[in-house]
C-alpha positions as CSV (number, residue, x, y, z in Angstrom):
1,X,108.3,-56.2,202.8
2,X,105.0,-56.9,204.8
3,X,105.9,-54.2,207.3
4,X,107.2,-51.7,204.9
5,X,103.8,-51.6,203.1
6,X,101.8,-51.7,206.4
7,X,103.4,-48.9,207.7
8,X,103.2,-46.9,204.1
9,X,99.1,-47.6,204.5
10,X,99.0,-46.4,208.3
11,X,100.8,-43.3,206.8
12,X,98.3,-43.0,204.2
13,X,95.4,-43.3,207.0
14,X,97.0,-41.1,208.9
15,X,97.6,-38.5,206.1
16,X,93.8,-38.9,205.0
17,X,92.7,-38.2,208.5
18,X,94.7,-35.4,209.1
19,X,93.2,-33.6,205.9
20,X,89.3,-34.4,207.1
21,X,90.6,-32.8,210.7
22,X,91.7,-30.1,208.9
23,X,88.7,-29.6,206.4
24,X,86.5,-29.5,210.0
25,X,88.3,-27.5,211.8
26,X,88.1,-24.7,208.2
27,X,84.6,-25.5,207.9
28,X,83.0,-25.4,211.6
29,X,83.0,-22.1,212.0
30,X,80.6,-21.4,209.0
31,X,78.9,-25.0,209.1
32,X,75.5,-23.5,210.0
33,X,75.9,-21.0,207.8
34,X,76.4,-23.9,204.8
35,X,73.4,-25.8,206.3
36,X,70.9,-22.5,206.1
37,X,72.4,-22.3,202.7
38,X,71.6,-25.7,200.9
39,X,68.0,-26.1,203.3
40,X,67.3,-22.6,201.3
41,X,68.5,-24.3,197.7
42,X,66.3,-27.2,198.5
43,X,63.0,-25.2,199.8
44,X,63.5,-23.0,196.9
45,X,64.0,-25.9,194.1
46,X,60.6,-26.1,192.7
47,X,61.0,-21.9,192.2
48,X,64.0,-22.6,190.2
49,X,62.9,-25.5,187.9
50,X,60.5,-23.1,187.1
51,X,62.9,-20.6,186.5
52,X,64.8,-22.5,184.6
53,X,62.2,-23.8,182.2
54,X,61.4,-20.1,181.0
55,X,65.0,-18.7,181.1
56,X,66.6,-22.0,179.6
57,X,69.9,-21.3,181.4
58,X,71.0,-22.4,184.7
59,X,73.4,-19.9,185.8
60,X,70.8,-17.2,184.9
61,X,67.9,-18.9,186.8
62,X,69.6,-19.3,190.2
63,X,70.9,-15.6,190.0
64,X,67.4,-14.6,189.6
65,X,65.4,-17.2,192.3
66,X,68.6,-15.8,194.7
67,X,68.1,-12.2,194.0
68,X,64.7,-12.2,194.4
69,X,64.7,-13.9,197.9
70,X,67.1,-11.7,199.2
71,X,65.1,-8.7,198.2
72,X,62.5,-9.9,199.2
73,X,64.1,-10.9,202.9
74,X,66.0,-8.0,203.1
75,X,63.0,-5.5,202.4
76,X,61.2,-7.7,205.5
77,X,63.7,-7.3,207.7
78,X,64.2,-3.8,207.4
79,X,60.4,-3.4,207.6
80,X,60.7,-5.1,211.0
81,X,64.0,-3.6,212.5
82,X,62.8,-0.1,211.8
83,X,59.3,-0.3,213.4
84,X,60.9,-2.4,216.1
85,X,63.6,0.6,216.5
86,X,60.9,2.9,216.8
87,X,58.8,0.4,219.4
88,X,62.0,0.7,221.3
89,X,63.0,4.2,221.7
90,X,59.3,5.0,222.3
91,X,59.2,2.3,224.7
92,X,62.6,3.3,226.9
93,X,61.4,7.3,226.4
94,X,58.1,5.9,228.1
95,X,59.5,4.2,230.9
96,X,61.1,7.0,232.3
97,X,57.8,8.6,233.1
98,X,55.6,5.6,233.8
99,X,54.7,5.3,237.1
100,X,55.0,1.4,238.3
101,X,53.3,2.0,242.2
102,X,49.9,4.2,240.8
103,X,49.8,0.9,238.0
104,X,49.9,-1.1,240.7
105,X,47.9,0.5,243.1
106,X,45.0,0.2,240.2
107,X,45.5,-3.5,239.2
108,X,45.7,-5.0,242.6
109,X,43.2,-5.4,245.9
110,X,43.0,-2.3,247.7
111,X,44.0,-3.7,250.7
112,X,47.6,-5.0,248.8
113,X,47.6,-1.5,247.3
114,X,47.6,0.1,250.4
115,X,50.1,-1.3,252.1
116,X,54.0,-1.6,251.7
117,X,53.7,-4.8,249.3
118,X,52.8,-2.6,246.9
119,X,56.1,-0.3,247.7
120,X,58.3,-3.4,247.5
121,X,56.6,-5.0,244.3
122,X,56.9,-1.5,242.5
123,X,60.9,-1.4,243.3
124,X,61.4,-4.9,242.2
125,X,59.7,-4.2,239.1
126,X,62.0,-0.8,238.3
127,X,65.3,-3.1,239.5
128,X,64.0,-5.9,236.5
129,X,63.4,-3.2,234.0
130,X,66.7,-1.4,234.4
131,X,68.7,-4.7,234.2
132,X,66.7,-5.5,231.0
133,X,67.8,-2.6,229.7
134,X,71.3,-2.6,230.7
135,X,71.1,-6.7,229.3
136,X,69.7,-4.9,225.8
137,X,72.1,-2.4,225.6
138,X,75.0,-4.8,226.1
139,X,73.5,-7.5,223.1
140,X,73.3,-4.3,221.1
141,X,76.7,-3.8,221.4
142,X,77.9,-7.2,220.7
143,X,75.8,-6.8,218.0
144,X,77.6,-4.3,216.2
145,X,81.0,-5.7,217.3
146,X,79.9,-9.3,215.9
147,X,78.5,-7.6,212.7
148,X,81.4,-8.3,210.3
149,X,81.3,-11.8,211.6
150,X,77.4,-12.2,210.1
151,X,77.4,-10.6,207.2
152,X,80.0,-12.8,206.3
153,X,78.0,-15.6,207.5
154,X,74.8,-14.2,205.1
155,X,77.4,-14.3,202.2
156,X,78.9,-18.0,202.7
157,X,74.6,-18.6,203.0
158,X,74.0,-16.9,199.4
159,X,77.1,-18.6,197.9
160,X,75.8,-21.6,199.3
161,X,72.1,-21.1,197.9
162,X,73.2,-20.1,194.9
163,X,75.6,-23.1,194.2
164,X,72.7,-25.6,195.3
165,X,70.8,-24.4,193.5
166,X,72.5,-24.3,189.6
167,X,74.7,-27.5,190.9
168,X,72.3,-29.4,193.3
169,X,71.3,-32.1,191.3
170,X,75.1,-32.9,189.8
171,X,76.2,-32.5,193.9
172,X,73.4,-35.1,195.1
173,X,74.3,-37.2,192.1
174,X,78.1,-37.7,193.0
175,X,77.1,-38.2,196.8
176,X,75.1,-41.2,196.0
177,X,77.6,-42.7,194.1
178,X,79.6,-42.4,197.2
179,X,77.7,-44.3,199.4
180,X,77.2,-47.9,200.2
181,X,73.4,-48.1,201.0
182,X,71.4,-50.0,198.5
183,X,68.9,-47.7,196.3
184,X,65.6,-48.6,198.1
185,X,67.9,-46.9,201.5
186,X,69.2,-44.0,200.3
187,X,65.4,-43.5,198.8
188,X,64.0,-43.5,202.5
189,X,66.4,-41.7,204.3
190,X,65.7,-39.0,201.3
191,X,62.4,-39.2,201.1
192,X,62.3,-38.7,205.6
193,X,64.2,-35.5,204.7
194,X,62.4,-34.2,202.6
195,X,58.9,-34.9,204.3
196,X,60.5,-33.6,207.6
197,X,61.6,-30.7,205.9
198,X,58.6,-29.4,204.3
199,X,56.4,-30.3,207.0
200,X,58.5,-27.6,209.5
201,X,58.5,-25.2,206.8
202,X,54.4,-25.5,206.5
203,X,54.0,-25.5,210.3
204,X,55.9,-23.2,210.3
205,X,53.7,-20.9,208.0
206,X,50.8,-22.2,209.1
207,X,51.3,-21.8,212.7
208,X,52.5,-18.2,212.3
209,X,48.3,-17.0,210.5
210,X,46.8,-18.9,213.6
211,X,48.8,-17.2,216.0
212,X,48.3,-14.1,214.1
213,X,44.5,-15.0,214.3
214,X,44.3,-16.0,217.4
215,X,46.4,-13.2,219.0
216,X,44.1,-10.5,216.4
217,X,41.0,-11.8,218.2
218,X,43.2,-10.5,222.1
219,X,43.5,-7.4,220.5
220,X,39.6,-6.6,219.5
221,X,38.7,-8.0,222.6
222,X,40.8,-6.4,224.9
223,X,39.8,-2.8,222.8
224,X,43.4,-2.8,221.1
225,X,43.4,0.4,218.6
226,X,44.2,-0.5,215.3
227,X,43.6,-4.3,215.8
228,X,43.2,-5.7,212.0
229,X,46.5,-4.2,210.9
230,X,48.0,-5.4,214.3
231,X,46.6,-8.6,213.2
232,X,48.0,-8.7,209.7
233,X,51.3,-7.6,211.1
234,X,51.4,-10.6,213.8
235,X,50.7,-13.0,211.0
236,X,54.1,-10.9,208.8
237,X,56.2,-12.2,212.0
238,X,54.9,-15.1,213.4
239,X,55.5,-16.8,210.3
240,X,59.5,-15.4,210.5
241,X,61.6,-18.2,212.3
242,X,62.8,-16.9,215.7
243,X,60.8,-13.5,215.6
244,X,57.7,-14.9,216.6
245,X,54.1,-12.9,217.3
246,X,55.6,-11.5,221.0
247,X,57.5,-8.8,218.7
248,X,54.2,-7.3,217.9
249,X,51.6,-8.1,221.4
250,X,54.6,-7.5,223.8
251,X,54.4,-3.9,223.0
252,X,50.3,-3.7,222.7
253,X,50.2,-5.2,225.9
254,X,52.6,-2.2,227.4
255,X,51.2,0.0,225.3
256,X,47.7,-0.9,227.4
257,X,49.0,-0.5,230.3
258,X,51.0,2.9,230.2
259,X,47.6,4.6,228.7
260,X,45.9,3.5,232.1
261,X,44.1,0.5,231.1
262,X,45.6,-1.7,233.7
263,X,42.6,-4.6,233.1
264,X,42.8,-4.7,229.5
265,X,46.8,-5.1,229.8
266,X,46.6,-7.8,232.2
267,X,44.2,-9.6,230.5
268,X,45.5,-9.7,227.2
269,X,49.1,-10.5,229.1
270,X,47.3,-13.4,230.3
271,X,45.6,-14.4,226.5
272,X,48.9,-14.0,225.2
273,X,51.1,-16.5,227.3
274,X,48.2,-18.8,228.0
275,X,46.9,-19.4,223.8
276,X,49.2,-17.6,221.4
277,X,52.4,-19.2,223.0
278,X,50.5,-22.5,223.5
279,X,49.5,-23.1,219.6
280,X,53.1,-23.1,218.6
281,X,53.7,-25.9,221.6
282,X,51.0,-28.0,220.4
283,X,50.4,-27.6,216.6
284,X,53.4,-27.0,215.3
285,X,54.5,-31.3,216.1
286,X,51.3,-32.1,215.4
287,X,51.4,-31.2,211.8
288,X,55.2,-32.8,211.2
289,X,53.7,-36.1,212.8
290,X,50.8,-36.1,210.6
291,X,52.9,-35.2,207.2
292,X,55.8,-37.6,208.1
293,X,53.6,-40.5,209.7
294,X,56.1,-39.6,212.8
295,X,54.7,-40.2,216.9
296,X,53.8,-36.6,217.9
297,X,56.0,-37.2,221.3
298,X,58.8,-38.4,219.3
299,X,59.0,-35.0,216.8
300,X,57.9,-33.1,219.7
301,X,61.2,-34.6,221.9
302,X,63.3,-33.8,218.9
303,X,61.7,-29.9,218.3
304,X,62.4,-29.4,222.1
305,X,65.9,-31.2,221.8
306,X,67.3,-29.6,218.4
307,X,65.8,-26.1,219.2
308,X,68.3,-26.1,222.7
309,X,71.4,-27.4,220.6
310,X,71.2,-26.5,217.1
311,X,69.2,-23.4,217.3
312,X,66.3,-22.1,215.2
313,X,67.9,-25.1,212.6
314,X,67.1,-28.0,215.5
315,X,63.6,-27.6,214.2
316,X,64.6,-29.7,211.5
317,X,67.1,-31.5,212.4
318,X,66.2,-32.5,215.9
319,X,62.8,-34.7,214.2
320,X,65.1,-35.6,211.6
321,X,67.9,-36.9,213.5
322,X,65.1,-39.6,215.3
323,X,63.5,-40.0,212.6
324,X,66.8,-41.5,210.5
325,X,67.7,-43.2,214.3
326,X,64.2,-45.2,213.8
327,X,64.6,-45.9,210.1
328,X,67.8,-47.6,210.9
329,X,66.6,-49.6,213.4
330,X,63.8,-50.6,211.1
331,X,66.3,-51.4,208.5
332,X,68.3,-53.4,210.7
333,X,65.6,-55.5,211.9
334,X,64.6,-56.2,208.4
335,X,68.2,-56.9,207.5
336,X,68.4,-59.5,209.9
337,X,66.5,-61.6,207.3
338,X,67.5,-60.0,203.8
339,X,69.9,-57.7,203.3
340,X,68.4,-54.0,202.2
341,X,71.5,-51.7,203.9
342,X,74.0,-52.0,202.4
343,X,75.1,-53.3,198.6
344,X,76.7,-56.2,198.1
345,X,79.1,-57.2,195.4
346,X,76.5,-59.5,193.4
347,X,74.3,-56.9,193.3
348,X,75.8,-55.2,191.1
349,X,75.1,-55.4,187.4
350,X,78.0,-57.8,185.5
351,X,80.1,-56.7,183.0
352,X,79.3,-57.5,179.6
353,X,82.7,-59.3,177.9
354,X,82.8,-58.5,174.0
355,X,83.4,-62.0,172.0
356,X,86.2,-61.4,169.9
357,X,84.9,-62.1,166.5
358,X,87.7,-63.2,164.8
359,X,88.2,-66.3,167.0
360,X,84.6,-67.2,164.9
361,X,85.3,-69.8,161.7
């Protein structure tokens, strides 16, 4: 009888590990997606409680809050895409009449100029430029094949967004009940999360207006035409996860240099790699150290880390992930003396037993 039953429970495990197999296996390809879906529901949270206290009903709040970020994302990106397209064209119909040897032949020694280096540099700069553009044609073709594939990723994101939003609370509710970790636990790992979180998204913002700044003051040095609405629009994209300010200087800095100010170009080539792209290095862990009372090395290790595994995403989850690695250390340590993990059954609260009155005299 012993066996019987032991082998009915292994069946069971087995059963109940076969449908989580299956449930990952359904839900890996769209995981990210469902992650950039409930980080947007919980950034956006504070919008919709607001929402909700003038519209009074929950369905109709997170249908507005949604629709109104993905008007307002969708009007930014095609702001961006169709200056970048016309950056672009402009920028291959240029090349084909720049001359690389005469831009050389300004910008270096005349004694390098003169000679055959300058022969051999100007090929080796026509060879990169047409495998750059043979690279960008080929991801613009994936592109479009692949582009079924995302906007069915950017609808499993809404879906997402919009369910964590109206049903958030109820969702985070149920998962707690789930788990085994005492109150005070499940209050720290939350309360990491949500520090982490906010922190990258205000680095985030705020690094994007001092690279804007920073990378505004290149462009009135260096004589740059048009420099405060360059400015502005460096800010607009720095601030953008993954776009970054190089969308907007990369093409200043070639625009210098095909309108035969080789000096200028070079130098704000140099300002732009050497303190635009250094802020975001430097500042960026420094504020999500000083918010979440993390080592700057260890949320810079974890930046660095997450970006090269998870993406754009690693931003977050990379610090978080070390973060929630320290915290349970910590907790360990401390439960070594008194338990503050995990629950245990005399924690909980005691059932109250009704006295049957009628047993009284």
């Amino acid at each position: 009888m012993g066996e019987k039953e032991g082998f009915k429970q292994l069946v069971n495990y087995a059963l109940i590990i076969g449908l989580f197999i299956i449930a990952f296996l359904v839900i890996r390809p769209i995981a990210f997606a469902i992650i950039y879906g409930i980080l947007l529901a919980f950034i956006f949270h504070p919008v919709y409680r607001l929402t909700l206290r003038v519209l009074r009903y929950k369905t109709l709040s997170a249908v507005v809050v949604c629709f109104g970020v993905v008007a307002i994302l969708l009007t930014t990106i095609y702001l961006i895409l169709s200056s970048l397209l016309t950056q672009v064209v402009n920028f291959y119909l240029t090349l084909q009449t720049i001359d690389i040897r005469s831009i050389l032949e300004q910008v270096l020694p005349a004694i390098i100029s003169n000679s055959d280096i300058s022969s051999v540099l100007a090929n080796s700069i026509n060879i990169s430029i047409s495998k750059i553009l043979a690279n960008s044609a080929t991801g613009l073709g994936d592109f479009v094949l692949n582009l079924p594939s995302y906007i069915l990723q950017l609808l499993v994101i809404f879906l997402v967004f919009f369910f964590g939003l109206r049903d958030g609370e109820s969702a985070f509710e149920y998962f707690q009940s789930l788990s085994h970790l005492k109150k005070e636990t499940q209050n720290k790992f939350f309360t990491h999360f949500k520090s982490i979180t906010h922190s990258v998204i205000i680095g985030e913002i705020i690094v994007g207006l001092v690279q804007g700044l920073v990378a505004g003051i290149g462009y009135f040095i260096f004589g740059v035409p048009n420099a405060l609405l360059l400015t502005i629009l460096t800010m607009v994209v720095s601030i953008i996860p993954i776009v970054g300010p190089w969308l907007i200087w990369i093409p200043v800095d070639v625009y210098l240099f095909i309108n035969g100010e080789p000096n200028a170009g070079l130098g704000l080539l140099v300002y732009g790699l050497l303190l635009v792209n250094w802020i975001d290095a430097v500042l960026r862990p420094m504020i999500v150290s000083r918010n979440t009372e993390l080592n700057t090395v260890i949320v810079l290790v974890g930046m660095i880390g997450g970006l090269q595994i998870f993406g754009i995403l690693g931003l977050i989850i990379g610090p978080l992930t070390l973060a929630y690695v320290l915290l349970v250390a910590e907790l360990y340590r401390k439960n070594l003396n008194e338990p503050v993990i995990f629950k245990k059954e005399e924690d909980e609260e005691p059932i109250p037993i009704k006295k049957d009155k009628s047993k009284k005299k």
